[in-house]
GUMAR-857635 format. One record per residue (C-alpha): residue number from 0; residue in one letter; x, y, z. Coordinates in steps of 0.05 Angstrom, whole numbers, plus 5000, padded with zeros to 4 digits. Example, Ala and Ser with C-alpha at 12.3 -4.5 7.8 and 13.67 -1.06 7.14 Angstrom:
2
NODE_0_A_5246_4910_5156;
NODE_1_S_5273_4979_5143;
This chain:
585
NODE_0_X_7768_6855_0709;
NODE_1_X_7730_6852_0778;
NODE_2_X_7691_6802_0755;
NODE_3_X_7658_6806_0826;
NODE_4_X_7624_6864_0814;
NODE_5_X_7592_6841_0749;
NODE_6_X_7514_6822_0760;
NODE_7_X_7461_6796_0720;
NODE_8_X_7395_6746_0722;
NODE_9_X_7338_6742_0674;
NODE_10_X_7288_6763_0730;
NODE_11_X_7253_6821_0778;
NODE_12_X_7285_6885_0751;
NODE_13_X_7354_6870_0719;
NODE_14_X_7306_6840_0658;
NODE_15_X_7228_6848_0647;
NODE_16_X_7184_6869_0594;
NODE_17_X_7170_6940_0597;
NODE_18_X_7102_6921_0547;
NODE_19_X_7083_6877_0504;
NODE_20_X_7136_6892_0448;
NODE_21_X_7201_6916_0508;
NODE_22_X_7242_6881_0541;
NODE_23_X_7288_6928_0587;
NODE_24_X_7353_6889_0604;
NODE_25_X_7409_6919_0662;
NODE_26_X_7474_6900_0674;
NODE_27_X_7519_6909_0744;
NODE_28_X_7590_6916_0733;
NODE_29_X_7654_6957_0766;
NODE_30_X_7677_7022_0754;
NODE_31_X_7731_6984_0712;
NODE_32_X_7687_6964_0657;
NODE_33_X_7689_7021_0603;
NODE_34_X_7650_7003_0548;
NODE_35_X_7588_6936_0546;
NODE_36_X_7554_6908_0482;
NODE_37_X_7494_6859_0486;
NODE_38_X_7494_6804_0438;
NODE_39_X_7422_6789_0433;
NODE_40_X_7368_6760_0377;
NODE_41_X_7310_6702_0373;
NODE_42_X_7333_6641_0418;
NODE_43_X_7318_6605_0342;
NODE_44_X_7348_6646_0300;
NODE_45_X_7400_6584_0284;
NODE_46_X_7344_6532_0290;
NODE_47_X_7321_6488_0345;
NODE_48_X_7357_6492_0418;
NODE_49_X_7408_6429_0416;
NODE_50_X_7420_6434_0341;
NODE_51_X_7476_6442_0320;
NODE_52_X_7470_6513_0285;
NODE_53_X_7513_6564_0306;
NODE_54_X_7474_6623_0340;
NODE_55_X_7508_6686_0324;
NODE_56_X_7455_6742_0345;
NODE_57_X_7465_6819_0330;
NODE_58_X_7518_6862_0366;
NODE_59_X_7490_6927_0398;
NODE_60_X_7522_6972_0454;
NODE_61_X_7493_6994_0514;
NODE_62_X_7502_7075_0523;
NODE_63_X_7463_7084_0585;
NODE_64_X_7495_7074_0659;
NODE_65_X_7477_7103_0718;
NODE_66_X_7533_7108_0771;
NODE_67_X_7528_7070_0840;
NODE_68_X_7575_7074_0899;
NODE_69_X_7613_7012_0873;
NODE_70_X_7591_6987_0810;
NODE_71_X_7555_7021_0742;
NODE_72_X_7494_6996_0725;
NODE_73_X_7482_6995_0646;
NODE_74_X_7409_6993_0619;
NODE_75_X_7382_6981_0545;
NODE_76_X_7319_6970_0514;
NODE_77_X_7309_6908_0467;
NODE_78_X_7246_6898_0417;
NODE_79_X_7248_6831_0403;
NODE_80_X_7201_6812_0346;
NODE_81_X_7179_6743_0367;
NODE_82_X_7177_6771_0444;
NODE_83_X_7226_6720_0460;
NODE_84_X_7303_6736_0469;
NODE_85_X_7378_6711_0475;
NODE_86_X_7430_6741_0495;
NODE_87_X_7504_6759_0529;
NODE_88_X_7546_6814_0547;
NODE_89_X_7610_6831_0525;
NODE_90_X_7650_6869_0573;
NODE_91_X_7711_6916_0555;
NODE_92_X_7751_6945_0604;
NODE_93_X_7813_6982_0580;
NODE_94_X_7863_6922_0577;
NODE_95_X_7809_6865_0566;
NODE_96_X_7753_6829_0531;
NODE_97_X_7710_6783_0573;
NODE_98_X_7646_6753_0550;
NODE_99_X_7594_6743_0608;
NODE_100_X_7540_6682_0597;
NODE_101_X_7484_6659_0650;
NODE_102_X_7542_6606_0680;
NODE_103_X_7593_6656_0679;
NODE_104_X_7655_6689_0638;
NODE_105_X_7694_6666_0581;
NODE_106_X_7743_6697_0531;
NODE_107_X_7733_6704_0449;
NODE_108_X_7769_6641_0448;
NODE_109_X_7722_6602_0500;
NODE_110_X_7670_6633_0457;
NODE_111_X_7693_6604_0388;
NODE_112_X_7705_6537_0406;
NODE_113_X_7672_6488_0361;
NODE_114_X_7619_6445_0400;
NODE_115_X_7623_6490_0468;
NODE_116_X_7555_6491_0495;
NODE_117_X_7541_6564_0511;
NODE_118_X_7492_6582_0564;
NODE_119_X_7462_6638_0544;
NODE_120_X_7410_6682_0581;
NODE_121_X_7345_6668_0558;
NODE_122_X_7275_6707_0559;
NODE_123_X_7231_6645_0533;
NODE_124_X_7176_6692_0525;
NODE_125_X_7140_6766_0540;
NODE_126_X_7075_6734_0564;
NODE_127_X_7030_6795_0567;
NODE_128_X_7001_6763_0632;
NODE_129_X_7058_6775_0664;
NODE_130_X_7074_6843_0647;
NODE_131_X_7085_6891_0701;
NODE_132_X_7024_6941_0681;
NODE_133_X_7013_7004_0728;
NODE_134_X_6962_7056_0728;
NODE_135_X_6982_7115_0675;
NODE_136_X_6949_7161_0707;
NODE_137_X_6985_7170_0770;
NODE_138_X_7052_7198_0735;
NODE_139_X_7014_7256_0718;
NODE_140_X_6983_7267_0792;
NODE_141_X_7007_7326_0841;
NODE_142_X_6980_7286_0916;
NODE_143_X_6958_7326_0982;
NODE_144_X_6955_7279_1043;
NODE_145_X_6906_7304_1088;
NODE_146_X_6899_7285_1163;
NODE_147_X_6823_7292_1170;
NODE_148_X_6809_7312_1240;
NODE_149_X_6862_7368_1236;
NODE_150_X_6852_7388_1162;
NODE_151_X_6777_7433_1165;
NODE_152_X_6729_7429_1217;
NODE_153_X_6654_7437_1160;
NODE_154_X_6609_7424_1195;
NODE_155_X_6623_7458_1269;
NODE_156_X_6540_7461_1290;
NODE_157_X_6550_7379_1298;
NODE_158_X_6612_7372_1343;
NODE_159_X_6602_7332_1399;
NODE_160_X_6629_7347_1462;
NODE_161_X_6696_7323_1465;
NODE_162_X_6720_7373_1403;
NODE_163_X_6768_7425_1411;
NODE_164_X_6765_7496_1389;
NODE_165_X_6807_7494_1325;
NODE_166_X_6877_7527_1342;
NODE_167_X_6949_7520_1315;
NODE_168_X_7002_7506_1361;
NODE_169_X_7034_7431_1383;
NODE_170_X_6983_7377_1387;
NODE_171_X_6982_7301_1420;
NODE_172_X_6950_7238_1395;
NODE_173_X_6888_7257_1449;
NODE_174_X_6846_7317_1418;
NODE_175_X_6800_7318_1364;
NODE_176_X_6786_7378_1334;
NODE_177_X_6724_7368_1292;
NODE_178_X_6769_7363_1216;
NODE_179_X_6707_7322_1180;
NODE_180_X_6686_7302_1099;
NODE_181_X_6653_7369_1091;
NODE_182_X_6707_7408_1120;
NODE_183_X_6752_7370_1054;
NODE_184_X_6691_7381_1005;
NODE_185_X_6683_7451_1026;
NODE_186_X_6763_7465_1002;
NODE_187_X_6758_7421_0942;
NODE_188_X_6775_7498_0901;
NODE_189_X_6830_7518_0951;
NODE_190_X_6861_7445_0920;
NODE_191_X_6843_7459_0849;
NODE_192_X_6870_7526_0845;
NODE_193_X_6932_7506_0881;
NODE_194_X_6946_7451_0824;
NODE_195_X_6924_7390_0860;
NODE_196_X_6907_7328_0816;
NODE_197_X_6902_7274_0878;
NODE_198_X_6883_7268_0955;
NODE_199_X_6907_7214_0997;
NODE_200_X_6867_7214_1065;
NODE_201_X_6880_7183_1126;
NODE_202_X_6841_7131_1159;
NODE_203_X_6763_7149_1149;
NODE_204_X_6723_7087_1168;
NODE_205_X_6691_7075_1240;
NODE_206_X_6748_7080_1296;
NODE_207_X_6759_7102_1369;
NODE_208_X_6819_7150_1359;
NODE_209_X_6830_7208_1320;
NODE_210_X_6878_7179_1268;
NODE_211_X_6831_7115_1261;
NODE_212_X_6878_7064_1249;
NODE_213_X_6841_7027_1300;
NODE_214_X_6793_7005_1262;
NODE_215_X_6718_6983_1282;
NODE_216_X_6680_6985_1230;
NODE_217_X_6713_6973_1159;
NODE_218_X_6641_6987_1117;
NODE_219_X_6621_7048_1155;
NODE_220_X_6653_7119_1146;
NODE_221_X_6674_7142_1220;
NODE_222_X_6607_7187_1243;
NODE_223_X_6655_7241_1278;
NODE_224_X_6671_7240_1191;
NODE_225_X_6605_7241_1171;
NODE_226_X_6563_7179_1133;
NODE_227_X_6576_7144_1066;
NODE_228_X_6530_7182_1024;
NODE_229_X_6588_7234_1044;
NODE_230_X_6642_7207_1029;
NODE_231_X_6612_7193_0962;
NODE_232_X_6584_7273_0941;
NODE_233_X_6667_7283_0970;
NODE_234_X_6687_7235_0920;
NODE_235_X_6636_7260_0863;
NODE_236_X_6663_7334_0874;
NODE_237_X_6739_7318_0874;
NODE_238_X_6718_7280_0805;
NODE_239_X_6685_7336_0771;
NODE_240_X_6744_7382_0781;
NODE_241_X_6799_7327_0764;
NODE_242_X_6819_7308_0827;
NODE_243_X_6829_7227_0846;
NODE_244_X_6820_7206_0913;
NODE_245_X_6861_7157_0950;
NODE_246_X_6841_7117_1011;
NODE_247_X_6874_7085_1074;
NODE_248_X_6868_7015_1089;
NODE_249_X_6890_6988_1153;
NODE_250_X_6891_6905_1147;
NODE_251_X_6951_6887_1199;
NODE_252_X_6911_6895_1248;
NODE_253_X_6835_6921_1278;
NODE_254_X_6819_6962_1338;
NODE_255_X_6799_6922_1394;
NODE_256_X_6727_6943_1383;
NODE_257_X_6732_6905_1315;
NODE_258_X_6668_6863_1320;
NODE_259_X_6708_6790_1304;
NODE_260_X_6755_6812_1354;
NODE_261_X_6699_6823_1407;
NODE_262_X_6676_6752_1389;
NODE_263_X_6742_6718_1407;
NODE_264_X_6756_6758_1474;
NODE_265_X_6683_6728_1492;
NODE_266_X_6700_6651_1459;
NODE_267_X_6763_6646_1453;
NODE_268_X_6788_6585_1413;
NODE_269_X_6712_6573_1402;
NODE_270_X_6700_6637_1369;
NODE_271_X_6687_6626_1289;
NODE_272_X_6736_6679_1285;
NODE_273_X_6791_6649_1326;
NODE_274_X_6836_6631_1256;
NODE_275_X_6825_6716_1239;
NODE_276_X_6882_6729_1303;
NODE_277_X_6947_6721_1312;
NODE_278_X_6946_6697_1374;
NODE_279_X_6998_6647_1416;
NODE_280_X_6954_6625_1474;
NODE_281_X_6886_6612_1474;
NODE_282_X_6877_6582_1546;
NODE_283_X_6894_6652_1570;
NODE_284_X_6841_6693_1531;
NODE_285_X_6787_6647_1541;
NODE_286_X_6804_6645_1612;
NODE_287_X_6807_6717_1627;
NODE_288_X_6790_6761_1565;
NODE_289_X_6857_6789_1565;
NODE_290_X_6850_6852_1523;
NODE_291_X_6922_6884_1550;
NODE_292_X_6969_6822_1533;
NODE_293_X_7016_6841_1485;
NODE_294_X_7031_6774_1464;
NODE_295_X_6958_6765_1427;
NODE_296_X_6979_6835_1385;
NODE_297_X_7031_6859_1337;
NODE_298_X_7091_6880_1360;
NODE_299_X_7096_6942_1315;
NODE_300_X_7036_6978_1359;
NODE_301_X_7006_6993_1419;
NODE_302_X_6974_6931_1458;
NODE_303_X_6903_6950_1432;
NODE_304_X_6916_6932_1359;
NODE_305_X_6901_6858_1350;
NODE_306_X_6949_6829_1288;
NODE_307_X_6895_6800_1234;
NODE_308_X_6920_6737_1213;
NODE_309_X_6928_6758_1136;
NODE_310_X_6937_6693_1116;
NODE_311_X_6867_6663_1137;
NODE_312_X_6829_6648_1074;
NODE_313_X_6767_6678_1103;
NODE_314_X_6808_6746_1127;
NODE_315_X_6828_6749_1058;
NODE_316_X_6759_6745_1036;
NODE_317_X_6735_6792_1077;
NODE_318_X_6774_6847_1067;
NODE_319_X_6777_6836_0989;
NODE_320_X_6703_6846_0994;
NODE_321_X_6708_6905_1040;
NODE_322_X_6753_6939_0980;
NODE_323_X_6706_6929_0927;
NODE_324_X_6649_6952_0967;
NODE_325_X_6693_7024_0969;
NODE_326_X_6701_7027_0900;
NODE_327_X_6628_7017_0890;
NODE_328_X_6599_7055_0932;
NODE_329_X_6647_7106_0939;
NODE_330_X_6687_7097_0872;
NODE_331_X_6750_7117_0899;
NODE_332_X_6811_7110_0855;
NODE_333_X_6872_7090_0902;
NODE_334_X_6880_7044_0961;
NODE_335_X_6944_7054_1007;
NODE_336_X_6957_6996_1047;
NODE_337_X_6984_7011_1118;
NODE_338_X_7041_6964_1143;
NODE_339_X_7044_6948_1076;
NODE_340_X_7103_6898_1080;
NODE_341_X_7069_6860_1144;
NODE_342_X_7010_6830_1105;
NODE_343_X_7018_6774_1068;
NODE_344_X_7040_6772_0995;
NODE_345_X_6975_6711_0993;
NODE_346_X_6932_6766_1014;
NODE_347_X_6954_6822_0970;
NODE_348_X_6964_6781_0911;
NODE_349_X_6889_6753_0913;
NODE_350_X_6870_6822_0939;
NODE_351_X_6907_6857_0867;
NODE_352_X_6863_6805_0824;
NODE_353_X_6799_6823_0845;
NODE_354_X_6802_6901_0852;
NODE_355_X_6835_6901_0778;
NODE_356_X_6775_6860_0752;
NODE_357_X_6728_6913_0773;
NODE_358_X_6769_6974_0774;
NODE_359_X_6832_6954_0712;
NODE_360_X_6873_7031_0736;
NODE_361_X_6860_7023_0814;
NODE_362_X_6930_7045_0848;
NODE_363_X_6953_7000_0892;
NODE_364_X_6996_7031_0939;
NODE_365_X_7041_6997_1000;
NODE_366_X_7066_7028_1054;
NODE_367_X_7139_7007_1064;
NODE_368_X_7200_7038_1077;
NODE_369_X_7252_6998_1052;
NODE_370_X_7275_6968_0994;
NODE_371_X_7202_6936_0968;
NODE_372_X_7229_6903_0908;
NODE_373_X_7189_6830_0931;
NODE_374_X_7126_6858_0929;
NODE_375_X_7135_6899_0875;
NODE_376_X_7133_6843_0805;
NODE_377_X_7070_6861_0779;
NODE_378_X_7021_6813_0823;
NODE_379_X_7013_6864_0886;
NODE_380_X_7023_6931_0896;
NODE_381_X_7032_6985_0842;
NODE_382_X_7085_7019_0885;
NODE_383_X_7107_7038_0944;
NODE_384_X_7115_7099_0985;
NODE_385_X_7188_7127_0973;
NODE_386_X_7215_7135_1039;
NODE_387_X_7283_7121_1012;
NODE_388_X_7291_7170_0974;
NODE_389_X_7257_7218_1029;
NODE_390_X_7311_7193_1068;
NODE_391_X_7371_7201_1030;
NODE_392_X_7352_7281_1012;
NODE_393_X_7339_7282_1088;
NODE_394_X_7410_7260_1098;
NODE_395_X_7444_7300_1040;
NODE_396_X_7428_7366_1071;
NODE_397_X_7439_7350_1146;
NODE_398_X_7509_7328_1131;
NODE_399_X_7558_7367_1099;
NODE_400_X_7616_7325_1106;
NODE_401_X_7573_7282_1041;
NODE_402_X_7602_7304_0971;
NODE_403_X_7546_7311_0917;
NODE_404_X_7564_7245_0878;
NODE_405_X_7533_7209_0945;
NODE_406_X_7461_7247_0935;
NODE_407_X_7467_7213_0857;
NODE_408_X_7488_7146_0887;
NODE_409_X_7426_7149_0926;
NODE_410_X_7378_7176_0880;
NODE_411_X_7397_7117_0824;
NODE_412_X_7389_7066_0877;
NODE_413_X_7316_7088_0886;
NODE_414_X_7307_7082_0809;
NODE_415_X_7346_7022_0798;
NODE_416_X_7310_6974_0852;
NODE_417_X_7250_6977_0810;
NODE_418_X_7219_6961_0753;
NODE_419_X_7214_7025_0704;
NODE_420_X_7135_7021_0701;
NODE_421_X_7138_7019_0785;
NODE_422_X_7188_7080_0784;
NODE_423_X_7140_7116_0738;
NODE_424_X_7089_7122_0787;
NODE_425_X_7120_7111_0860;
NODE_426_X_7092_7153_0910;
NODE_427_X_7148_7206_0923;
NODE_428_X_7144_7249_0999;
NODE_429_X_7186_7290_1040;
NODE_430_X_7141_7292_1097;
NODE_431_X_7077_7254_1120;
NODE_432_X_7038_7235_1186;
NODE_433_X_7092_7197_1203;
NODE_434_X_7154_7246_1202;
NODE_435_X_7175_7306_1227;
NODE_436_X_7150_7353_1179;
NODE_437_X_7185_7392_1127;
NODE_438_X_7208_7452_1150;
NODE_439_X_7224_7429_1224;
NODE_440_X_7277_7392_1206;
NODE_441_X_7329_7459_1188;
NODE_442_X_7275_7513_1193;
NODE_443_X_7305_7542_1131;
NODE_444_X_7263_7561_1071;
NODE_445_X_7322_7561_1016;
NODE_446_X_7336_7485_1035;
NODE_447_X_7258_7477_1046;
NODE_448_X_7251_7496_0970;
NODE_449_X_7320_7458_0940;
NODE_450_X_7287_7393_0970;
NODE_451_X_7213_7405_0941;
NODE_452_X_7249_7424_0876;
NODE_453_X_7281_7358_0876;
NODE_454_X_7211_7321_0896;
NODE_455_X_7182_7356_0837;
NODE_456_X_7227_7340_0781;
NODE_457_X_7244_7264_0791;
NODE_458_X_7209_7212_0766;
NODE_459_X_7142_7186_0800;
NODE_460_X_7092_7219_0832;
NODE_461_X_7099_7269_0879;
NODE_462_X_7054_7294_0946;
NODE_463_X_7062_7346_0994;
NODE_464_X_7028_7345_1059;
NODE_465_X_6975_7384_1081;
NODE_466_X_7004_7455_1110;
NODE_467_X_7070_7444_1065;
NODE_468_X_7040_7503_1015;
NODE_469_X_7060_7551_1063;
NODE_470_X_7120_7515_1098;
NODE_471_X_7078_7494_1159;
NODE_472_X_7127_7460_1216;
NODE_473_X_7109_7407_1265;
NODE_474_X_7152_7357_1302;
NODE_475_X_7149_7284_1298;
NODE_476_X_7090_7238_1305;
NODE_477_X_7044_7258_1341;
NODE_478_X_7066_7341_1325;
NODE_479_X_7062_7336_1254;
NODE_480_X_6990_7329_1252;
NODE_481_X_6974_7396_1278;
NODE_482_X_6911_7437_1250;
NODE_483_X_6916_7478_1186;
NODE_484_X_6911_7544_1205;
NODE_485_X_6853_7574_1160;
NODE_486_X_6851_7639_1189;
NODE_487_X_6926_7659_1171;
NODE_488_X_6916_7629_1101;
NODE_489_X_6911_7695_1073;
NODE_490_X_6968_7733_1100;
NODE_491_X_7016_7767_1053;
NODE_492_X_7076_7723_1073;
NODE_493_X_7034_7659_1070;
NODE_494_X_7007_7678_1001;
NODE_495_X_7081_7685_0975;
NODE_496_X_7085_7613_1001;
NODE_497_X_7030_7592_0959;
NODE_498_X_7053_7618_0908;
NODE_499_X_7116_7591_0905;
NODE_500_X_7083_7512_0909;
NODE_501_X_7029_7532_0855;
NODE_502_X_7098_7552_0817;
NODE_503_X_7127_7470_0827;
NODE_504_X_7066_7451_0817;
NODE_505_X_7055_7481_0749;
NODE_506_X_7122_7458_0723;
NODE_507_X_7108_7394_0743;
NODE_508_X_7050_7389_0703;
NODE_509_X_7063_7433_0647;
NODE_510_X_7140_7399_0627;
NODE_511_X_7132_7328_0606;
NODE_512_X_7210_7331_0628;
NODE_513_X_7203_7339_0694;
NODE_514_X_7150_7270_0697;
NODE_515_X_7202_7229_0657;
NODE_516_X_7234_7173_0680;
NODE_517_X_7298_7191_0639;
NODE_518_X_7356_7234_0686;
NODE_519_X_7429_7232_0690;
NODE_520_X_7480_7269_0738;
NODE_521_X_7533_7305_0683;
NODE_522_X_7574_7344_0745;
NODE_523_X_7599_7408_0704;
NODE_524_X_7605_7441_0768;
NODE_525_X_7665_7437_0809;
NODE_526_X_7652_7445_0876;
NODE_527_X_7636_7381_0918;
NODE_528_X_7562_7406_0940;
NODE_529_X_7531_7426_0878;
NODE_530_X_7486_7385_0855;
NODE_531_X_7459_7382_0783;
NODE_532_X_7422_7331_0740;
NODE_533_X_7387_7331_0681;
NODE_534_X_7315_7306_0659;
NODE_535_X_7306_7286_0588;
NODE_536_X_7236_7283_0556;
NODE_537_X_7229_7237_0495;
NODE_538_X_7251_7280_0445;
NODE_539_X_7313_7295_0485;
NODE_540_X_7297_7367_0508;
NODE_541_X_7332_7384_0574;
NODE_542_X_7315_7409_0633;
NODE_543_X_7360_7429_0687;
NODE_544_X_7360_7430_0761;
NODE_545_X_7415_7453_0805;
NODE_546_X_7419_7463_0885;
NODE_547_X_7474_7498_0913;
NODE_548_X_7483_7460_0977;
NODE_549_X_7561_7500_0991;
NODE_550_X_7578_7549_1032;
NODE_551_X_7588_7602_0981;
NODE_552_X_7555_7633_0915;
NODE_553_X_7575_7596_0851;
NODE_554_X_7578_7609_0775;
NODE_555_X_7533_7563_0746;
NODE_556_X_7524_7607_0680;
NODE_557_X_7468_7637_0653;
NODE_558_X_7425_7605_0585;
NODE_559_X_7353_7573_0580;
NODE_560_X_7287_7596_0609;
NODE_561_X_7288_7595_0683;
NODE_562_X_7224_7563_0711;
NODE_563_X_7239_7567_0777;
NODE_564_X_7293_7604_0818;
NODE_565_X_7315_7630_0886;
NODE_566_X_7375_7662_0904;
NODE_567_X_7398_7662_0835;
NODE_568_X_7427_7730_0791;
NODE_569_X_7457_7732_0729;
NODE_570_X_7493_7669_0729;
NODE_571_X_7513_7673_0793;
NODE_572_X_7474_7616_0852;
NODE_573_X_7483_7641_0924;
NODE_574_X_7484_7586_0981;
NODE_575_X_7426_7551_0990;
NODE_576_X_7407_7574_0920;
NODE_577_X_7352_7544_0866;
NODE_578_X_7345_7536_0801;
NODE_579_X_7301_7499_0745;
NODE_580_X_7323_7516_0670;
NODE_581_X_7297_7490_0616;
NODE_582_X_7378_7480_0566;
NODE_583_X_7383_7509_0502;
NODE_584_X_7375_7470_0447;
């Protein structure tokens, strides 16, 4: 046996309780490992640990495995009655036994040896304090991101001079174009009828720039925006027709008209604000007021971003205060945290216990674009924005020469990192303010709609980005943030677009298969570049989805009610083909 490749600890996401009464359990092990069985029961069972009862515990195998690029990963579910479990694994491959324990293997003899203390793995107890709870709410949410000074200009009479006529085209990080609050509330039905159940918006508080993640004023809604009492008849609107709302929070750092930053480029080390920086060299800014000195921001930005010291009990403060203030007075129902992974887990954990005790199903969402497993235990974020798994589809369908069992390698690594109740609601993109968008990156519409089919049948909770209804490109940062083009909304071949998203959407919503977290990669199809996996619901109905990423039609069959297709005829899926099926039962 490679007894290398066999992995397990009684911690993070190889063994947590799912609630109260579930403990999921996972298992690493090679490709040579056939067939695993738990061993598992009350740690008492026998009597006190250190008698000298013989545990025994109940024998049950584990059917579910997910395939990895060099190991399997096995997952069961456990109820244990008393909410406290033992357990080991024993590990068949086709010529041996082995019997894996927290200190390591043994055979059945090793096992039976009278008086061998056993080290089993041991769950002393499901504490419900320290169950990994996230908001139920957000599985079932479709989310639009919406760039607000590019989205709708609603109030044009007010511009000030420096706005733009709105146009579509290229744009920079310098214009403003006028996109405000009432230009949002003012399409609040365009989002309804389209299927939307969520809106994430950019930066909206006080800032010099157009994307705002300069921040000035962290109570005040930017007045290019319009005022609070706006931002709260936006919020009261998107309420009434089911709609959450989902705000940006920018805490690594200020704009360097942040008042407390003002104070220390005028006091330097004197400032009562001087612990709120990160900065390496006092003498210098209270000798010259040294706004330009990279060394006194973080490195991740431009020079006029000043790095908050995250840490500082009185930043922490602060900010925790600023975030109940905006579910108060705005009663928002999601915070994204930008550079999520750069403030500190002090902050965020101390920042999660106070917005739960006023708001219990607040999302808490980080921005972070790698594996986020550390801040993801139940004490900080919700989840995470998936740009792994944006990514790997990214990467599937630029190169060829990768064979279909790669795109499933990738996939379960997105959904094995995590916790189940973290999978069920992380926040799933193909494109954002941050990327190229969508359709520039092969300007193709079949491969356009294979990937959103794929962002709206795996587990989490998927958003599109504003202008992806009708396949609107831009290039990267700052391109992607172009305006929407209102005026060509209603054109025939942009209607068909719409159409075709209010389509995902629907069976997204409507197919409690397509929001599970249950999916497995069967690969009836031959060729190396069709892809195919199956959702299950709870009741085991099936749902297919198959992408024809070849270079030729292929028989897939026919059977099932198609809920959504392109390029597909009577069995038969052409390249760059589509289709969602719900299997015959």
């Amino acid at each position: 046996m490679d007894f290398a490749a066999v992995y397990h600890k009684t911690s993070e996401q190889m063994s947590y309780p799912l609630d109260e009464d579930r403990l999921i359990v996972n298992l690493k092990t090679g490709y040579d490992v056939k067939r695993v069985f738990i061993i598992h029961g009350d740690p008492f069972d026998a009597g006190i640990l250190g008698g000298s009862e013989r545990w025994s515990g109940q024998r049950k195998e584990i059917v579910y495995k997910k395939r990895l690029p060099h190991q399997l990963w096995w997952t069961t579910t456990l109820n244990p009655p008393y909410k406290r479990c033992k357990y080991y694994f024993e590990l068949h491959t086709d010529g041996e036994v082995w019997y894996y324990f927290e200190d390591g293997f043994l055979t059945e003899e090793q096992v039976n040896m009278p008086g061998r203390l056993l080290q089993y793995f041991i769950v002393p107890w499901m504490n419900p304090a320290d169950v990994n709870r996230t908001p139920s709410w957000v599985n079932d949410t479709v989310w639009y991101q919406i760039f607000p000074d590019r989205f709708c200009n609603g109030t044009p009479d007010r511009d000030d001079p420096d706005i733009l006529p709105w146009q579509t085209g290229p744009v920079t990080n310098k214009e403003k174009y006028g996109g405000d609050l009432e230009g949002i509330r003012g399409k609040l039905p365009y989002l309804k009828d389209l299927g939307i159940t969520g809106i994430y918006l950019n930066p909206i508080m006080e800032a010099e720039t157009n994307h705002k993640y300069d921040t000035k004023d962290y109570t005040k809604i930017d007045p290019s925006f319009g005022d609070n009492a706006g931002m709260r008849r936006l919020v009261d609107n998107a309420h009434s027709m089911g709609i959450r709302v989902m705000v940006d929070a920018v805490f690594n750092h200020c704009g360097r008209k942040f008042a407390p930053w003002l104070d220390v480029l005028e006091k330097g080390a004197d400032s009562p604000y001087s612990g709120w920086f990160m900065v390496n060299d006092w003498s210098q800014i209270a000798k010259t007021g040294n706004t330009r000195d990279g060394r006194f921001y973080s490195f991740a930005f431009a020079d006029w971003m000043p790095k908050l010291n995250t840490n500082n009990p009185e930043v922490i403060d602060y900010f925790c205060g600023v975030c109940e203030q905006w579910i108060r007075e705005f009663d928002i129902d999601a915070i994204r945290f930008d550079v999520g992974n750069e403030v500190s887990h002090r902050f965020l954990k101390e920042m999660r216990r106070r917005l739960k005790r006023i708001r219990p199903d607040i999302y808490l969402l980080g921005e972070i674009w790698h594996d986020a497993s550390q801040w993801l235990m139940g004490d900080e974020y919700d989840s995470v924005m998936n740009y792994p798994l944006m990514s790997g589809i990214h990467d599937y369908f630029l190169d060829a020469s990768m064979d279909k069992k790669e795109l499933e390698y990738m996939v379960n690594r997105c959904y094995t990192m995590y916790m189940q109740q973290n999978n069920n609601v992380l926040f799933n993109l193909l494109d954002s303010h941050d990327t190229e968008r969508l359709m520039n990156r092969f300007h193709d519409p079949d491969i356009f709609y294979q990937q959103l089919a794929v962002l709206f049948t795996l587990p989490g909770s998927p958003c599109i980005y504003y202008g992806t209804e009708i396949a609107m490109e831009g290039g990267f940062d700052p391109d992607c943030r172009r305006c929407m083009p209102w005026d060509e909304i209603g054109t025939a071949e942009n209607q068909e677009k719409i159409g075709l998203m209010k389509q995902l959407i629907r069976i997204r919503q409507t197919e409690e298969t397509c929001r599970s977290p249950h999916f497995h990669f069967p690969n009836q199809y031959p060729d190396r570049r069709c892809v195919e996996y199956i959702k299950l619901d709870p009741d085991n109905r099936e749902l297919e989805v198959v992408l024809n990423c070849s270079d030729g039609p292929l028989n897939v069959g026919e059977g099932g009610e198609i809920l959504f297709a392109r390029k597909y005829d009577g069995g038969i899926l052409e390249k760059n083909g589509t289709l969602i099926r719900k299997k015959a039962l």
